[in-house]
C-alpha positions, 0 to 999 in steps of 0.5 A: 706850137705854131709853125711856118714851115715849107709843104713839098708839092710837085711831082718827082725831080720837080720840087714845089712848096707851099709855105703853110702855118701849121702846128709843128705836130702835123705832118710835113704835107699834112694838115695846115691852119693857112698857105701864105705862100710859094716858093719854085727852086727851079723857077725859070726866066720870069716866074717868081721863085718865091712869093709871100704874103708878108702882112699874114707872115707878120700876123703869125709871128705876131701871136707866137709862130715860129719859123723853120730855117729855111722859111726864114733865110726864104723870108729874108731873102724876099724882103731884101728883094722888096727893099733892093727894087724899084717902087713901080 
């Protein structure tokens, strides 16, 4: 099975993730089919604490990828975010 789920990067006491599409039988920072995005739980000021390709996001649920819980509170929260700011 296809699964979007969170990659651990970063050093000790600095967590960083990528969100990957994997196969659920692949380890947590093993191998991937494709990085779609980011998320930074201590990202501060300006930078983005998440960021997401939501066009590829839709392609995988698409052809039967699941989500992990958190990727998909992460999504939800990303797209009310997109929805709640102005178009600039």
């Amino acid at each position: 099975m296809v699964i979007i789920r969170c990659s651990r990067a970063g050093m000790l006491k600095r967590p960083f993730y990528h969100i990957v599409v994997t196969d659920s039988r692949n380890r947590r920072d093993g191998r991937y089919i494709e990085r779609i995005g980011y998320y930074n739980p201590i990202a501060v000021g300006k930078a983005l604490p998440v960021a997401v390709k939501l066009d590829r996001v839709d392609y995988w649920l698409s052809k039967g990828a699941q989500t992990s819980d958190t990727v998909a509170n992460l999504l939800k929260k990303y797209r009310q975010q997109l929805v709640a700011a102005p178009a600039s």
